[in-house]
N, C-alpha and C positions, 0 to 999 in steps of 0.2 A: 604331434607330441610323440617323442621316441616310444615305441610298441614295447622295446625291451626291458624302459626303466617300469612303466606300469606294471608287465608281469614280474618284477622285482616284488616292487610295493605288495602284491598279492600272494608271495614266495613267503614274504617275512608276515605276513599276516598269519599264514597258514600256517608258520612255524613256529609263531609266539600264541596264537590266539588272536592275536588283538596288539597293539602299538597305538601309539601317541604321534599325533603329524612334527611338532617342534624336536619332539629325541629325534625321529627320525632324519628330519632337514637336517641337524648340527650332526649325525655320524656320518649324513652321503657330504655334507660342506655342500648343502646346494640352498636358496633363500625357501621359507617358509611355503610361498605362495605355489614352487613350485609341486612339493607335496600335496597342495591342495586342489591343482589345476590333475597331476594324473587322477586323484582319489574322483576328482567329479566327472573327469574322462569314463571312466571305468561306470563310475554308476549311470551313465549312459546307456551301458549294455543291459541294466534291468537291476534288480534285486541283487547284486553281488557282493555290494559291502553293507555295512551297516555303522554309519557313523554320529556321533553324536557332539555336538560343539559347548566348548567349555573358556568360559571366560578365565584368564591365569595374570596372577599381577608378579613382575620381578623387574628388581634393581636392573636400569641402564646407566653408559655412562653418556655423561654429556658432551658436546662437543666442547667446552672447557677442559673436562677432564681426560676426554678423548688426546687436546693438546699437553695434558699433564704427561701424562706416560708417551709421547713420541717426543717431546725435547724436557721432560723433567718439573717437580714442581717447583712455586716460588720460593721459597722460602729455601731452598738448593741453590735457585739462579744467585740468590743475594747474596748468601752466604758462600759459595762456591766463589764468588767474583772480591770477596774482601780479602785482605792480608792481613797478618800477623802486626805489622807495622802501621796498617791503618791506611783508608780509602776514604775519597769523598763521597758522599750519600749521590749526590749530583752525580757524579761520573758513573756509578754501578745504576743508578737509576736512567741514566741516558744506553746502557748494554742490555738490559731485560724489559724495556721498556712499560707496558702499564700495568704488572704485575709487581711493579716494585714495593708496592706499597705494604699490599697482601704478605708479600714475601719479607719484607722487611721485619713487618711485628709477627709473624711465623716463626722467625729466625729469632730473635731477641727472644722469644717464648720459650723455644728449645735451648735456648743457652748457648747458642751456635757462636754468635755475635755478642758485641756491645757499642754502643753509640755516645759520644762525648761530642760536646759543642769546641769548637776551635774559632774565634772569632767570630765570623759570619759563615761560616760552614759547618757541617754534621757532617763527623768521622766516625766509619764506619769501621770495627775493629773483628777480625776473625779470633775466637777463642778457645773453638773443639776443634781438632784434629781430623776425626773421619763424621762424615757427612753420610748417613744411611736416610734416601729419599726413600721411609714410608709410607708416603701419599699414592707417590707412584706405584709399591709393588701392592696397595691396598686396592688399587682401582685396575691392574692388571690381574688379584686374585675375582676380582667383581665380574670380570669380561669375561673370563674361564668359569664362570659357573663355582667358585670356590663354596661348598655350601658350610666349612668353618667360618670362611667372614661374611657370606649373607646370615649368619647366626649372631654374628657382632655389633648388637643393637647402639651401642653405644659408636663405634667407629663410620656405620650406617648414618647414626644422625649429624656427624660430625662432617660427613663427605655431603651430605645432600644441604647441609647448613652453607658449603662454601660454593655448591651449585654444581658442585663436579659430579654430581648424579642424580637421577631422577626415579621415580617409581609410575611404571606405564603397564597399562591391562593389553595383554595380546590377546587373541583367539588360538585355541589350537584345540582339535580333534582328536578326538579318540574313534581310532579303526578298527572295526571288529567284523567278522563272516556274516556275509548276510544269508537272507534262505535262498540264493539259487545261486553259491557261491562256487564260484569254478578258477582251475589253475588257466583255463583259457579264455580267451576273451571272443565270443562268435557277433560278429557282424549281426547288425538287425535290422529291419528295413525301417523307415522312416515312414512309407506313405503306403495306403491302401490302394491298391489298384484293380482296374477292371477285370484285367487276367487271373486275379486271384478271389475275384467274386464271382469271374465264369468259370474255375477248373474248384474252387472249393477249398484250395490254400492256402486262403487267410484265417484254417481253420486252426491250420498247425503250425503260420507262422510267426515269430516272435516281431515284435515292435518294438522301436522306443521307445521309452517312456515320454511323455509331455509333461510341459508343466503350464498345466494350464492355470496358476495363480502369476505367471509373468505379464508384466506388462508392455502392453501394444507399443511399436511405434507413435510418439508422440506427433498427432494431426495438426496442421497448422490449420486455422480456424477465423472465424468475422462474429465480433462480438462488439454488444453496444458500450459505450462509456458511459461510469457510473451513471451521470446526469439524463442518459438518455433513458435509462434504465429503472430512474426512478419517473422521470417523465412518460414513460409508458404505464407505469401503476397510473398515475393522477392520471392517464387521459381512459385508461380502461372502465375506472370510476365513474369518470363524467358520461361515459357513455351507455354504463349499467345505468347512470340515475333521466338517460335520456334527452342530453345536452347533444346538440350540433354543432361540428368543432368549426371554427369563423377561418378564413383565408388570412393569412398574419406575414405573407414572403413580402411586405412592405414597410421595408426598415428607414427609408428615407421620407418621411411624410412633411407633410406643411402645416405652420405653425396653426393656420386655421384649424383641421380636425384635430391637430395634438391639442388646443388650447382652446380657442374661439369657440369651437363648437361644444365646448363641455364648460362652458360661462366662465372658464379662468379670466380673470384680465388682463389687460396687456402690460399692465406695471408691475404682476405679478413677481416673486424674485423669483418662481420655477422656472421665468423665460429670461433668466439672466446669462450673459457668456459661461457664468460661474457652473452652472446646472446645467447647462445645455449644450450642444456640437451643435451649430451651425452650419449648413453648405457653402462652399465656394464658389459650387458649379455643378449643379444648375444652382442658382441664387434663391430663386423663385420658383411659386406657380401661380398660376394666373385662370384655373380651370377650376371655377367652383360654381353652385349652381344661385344663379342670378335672384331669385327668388329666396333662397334658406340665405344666402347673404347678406339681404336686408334683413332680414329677419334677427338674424344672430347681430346685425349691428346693433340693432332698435332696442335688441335686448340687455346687448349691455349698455347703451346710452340711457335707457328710460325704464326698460324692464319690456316693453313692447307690448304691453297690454294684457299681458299675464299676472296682474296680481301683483308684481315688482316693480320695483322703483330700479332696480339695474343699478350700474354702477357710478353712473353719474358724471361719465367724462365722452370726452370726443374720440371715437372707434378708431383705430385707421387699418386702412385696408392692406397697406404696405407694410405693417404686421404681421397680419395674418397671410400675408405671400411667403413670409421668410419660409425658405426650405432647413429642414432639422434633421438628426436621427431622433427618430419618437423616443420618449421617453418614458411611456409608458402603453402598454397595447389595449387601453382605453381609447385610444385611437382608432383603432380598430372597430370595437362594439360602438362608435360613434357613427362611423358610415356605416355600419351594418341596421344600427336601428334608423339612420336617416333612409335605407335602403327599405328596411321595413315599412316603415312610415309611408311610402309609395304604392305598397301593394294596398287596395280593397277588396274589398271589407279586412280590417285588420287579425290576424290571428296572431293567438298566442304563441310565444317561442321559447328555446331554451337555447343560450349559446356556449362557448367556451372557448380558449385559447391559448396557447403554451408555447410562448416565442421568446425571444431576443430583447432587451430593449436596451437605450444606452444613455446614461449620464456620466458630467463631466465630476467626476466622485475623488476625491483624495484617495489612492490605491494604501490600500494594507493589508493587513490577513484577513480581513470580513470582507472589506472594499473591492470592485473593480470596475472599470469602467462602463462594464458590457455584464446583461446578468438577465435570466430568463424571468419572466414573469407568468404569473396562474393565472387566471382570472373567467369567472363566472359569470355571468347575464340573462336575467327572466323578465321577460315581460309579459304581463297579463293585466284583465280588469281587475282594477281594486287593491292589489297587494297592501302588506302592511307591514310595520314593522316584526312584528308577529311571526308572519311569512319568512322573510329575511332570518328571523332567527331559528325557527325550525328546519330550514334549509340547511344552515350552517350547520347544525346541530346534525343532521342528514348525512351531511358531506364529511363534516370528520369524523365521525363516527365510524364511517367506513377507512378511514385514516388508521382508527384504532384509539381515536382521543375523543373522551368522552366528556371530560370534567373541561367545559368552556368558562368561560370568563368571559362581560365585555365591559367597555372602556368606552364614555360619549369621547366622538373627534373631530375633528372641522377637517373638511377636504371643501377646494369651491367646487365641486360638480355635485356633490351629495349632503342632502339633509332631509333626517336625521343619517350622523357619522360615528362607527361602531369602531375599535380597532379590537380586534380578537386575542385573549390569551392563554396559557392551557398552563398546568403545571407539569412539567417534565420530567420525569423519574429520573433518566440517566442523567441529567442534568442536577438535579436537584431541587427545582427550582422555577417557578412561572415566567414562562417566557412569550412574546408577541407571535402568534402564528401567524396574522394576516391583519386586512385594513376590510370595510366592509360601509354600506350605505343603500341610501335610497336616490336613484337621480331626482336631481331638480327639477321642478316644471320649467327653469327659466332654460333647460338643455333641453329638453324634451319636445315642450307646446311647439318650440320654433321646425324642431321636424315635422311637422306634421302630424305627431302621433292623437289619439283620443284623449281629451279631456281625463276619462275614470283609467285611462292606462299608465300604471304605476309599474319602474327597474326597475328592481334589485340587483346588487351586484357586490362582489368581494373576489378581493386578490390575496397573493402569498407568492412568497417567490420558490424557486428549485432549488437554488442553490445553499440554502441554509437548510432545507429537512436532507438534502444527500450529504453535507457534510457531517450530521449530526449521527444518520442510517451508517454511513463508511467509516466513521473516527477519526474526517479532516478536519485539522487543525487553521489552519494556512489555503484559505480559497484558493492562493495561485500553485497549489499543490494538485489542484481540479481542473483547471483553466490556466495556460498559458504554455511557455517551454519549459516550465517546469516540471509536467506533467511528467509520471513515468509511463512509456508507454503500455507496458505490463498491467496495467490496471484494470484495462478492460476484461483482462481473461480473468485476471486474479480475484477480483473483484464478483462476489456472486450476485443471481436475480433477487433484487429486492423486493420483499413480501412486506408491504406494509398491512 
């Protein structure tokens, strides 16, 4: 930045007292900005000016009116372009092009013109002599600062009515001596250094100023998305209430543990194409343990000796082969308690899991095909329905929702079947949190488990409490390419 215009700006400072940045731009003809970049140069060197910023509102013109005054206004073009003798509206309208209109009834207003129909044409007839374009010399006194027509309230409303000017806030400063104000401007060091902490120097020598309210270069960064985000609350819960979280990286399962093993039946419609993804490849499997097998056939054919009559039809095993995407990660706590069931003496557990699951779903803004699931699992001697509900009661609570509701519901793996609901403030309105139950003996006995050993267990999914927490509208504004990537930073740590 020129050394010389700054000791200017400090020359006229000294010799007025004080100046204004915009007077001073429009007497050097130089842009605004540049009086602002020497003033802040300068106050680099320390205390030397003293300035103070002032919001100022004044008429501009527009780039309409900007083309007013470099080739003239309408109502000149139109009237300038007709004769005495008389013109067609069409032919002066094809010479001044889309201002003809404007110009037109401008002109007819001032008495310039007059208009008579001729068949199928409008004759356009000249009838003043001289033609004084005062639009134009009203918006050439507006550029020049005229302060008689910025006092012209009425000619004021009549220019900014046709859009040919507007009324905009600039900034502009006020300059005045500050306290260590000098015609010269001395160098100052920028940085501390060791020679001047060993000889003593930095005692007498002047610095920078900082400013240390600026902001840092902006860090590129690894942050979770919303979902994961809220999924890390719901697992840190589960783990304050002393749940162990189950292995869930098995999204391909078979229709046995998604189904068979949890007493659904095979004519069920949850295992229809409709509901369900199927494999291709691998088709099957064929790796189940030969013993809980029978067992789970016997039980849906007869009830197997548990107290049930089962379902009463012929099992097949070609069924329960078919390979699937699970549908629900009840699948999961299915070989985890057939897992349990194996160890003795049995102990109590607590489980949990927060994965993937996939149904074939009609897609919309709540829908998709693919959608995580929550889900809870206790086993102990004797539970009760009781249990099950002070549990819940437990769990959201630490949610922050207190006021439950339930609802009796049929699922085939649990009875009795609860589904959960809360009232919701930001909503308005009582809404379904989750699905909730006691396992059946007819899913249980066949594992192996004790007789007095009584689940519990309750789901909820992710993706309806993070839309609700974030203000999503539209799931696939969470999930999919529609995603913006920006979300994840933008998006803060949710505290539920």
């Amino acid at each position: 930045m020129p050394a010389k215009q700054k000791e200017d700006l400090l020359k006229v400072v000294d010799t007025h007292g004080a100046c204004f940045s915009r007077e001073l731009a429009a007497e050097w003809k130089v842009h605004h900005d540049v009086i602002v970049g020497f003033m802040k140069s300068i106050q680099s060197y320390g205390d030397i000016l003293e300035t103070k910023e002032n919001k100022v509102e004044r008429w501009e013109v527009t780039a309409e009116g900007a083309n007013v005054i470099l080739h003239g206004s309408p109502e000149v073009a139109v009237a300038s372009r007709a004769t005495p003798e008389g013109r067609s509206r069409d032919e002066i309208f094809a010479e001044v092009g889309q201002m003809g209109n404007v110009g037109l009834g401008k002109a007819i207003k001032l008495k310039w013109i007059k208009t008579e129909k001729k068949g199928d044409q409008t004759i356009v007839t000249r009838i003043a002599e001289d033609l004084k374009d005062t639009v134009k010399e009203q918006l050439q006194a507006i550029q020049a600062d005229d302060a008689d027509m910025l006092k012209n309230t009425a000619v004021l409303k009549d220019l900014k009515k046709r859009k040919l000017i507007e009324k905009k806030q600039f900034t502009t400063y006020a300059i005045s001596k500050g306290r260590e104000f000098s015609l010269t401007l001395e160098k100052r060091e920028a940085d501390l250094t060791p020679e001047m902490l060993a000889d003593g120097s930095w005692q007498t020598t002047k610095f920078k100023q900082f400013n240390l309210q600026a902001l840092g270069t902006p860090v590129n960064y690894a942050a979770l998305h919303p979902l994961m985000k809220v999924r890390t609350e719901y697992r840190q819960i589960f783990l304050e209430m002393g749940f162990e979280e189950m292995p869930t990286s098995r999204f391909v399962e078979s229709a046995f543990w998604n189904f068979d093993a949890l007493f659904q039946p095979q004519q069920h419609p949850a295992r229809d194409a409709h509901d369900t993804f199927f494999m291709s490849l691998p088709e099957k499997s064929t790796d189940f343990p030969p013993e809980y097998l029978e067992r789970v056939k016997q039980t849906h054919e007869n009830g197997g000796g548990y107290g049930s009559q089962g379902y009463e039809y012929d099992w097949k095993l070609e069924e329960a082969q078919k390979n699937i995407l699970r549908t629900h990660t009840t699948a999961v706590s299915a070989r985890m308690l057939y897992k349990l069931a194996q160890n003795k003496p049995f102990k109590p557990v607590k489980y949990f899991s927060i994965d993937r699951v996939f149904r074939n779903e009609t897609l919309d803004a709540t829908h998709l095909a693919e959608f995580h699931q929550i889900e809870g699992v206790i086993a102990d001697y004797n539970l009760t329905l009781g249990d099950l509900i002070g549990t819940l009661e437990s769990f959201f609570k630490r949610l922050g929702i207190e006021d439950l509701r339930f609802k009796p519901a049929y699922n085939p793996y649990t009875e009795p079947s609860m589904e959960v609901f809360s009232y919701h403030k930001g909503l308005d309105k009582v809404v379904e949190i989750g699905n909730s139950g006691i396992f059946r003996p007819e899913m249980l006995r066949p594992m192996g488990l004790p007789e007095d050993v009584v689940v519990i267990a309750w789901g909820l999914s992710l993706e309806r409490p993070t839309m609700i927490k974030y203000g999503y509208s539209n799931i696939r504004d969470l999930i999919g390419p529609k995603v913006n990537l920006l979300a994840a930073k933008e998006k803060p740590i949710v505290r539920i």
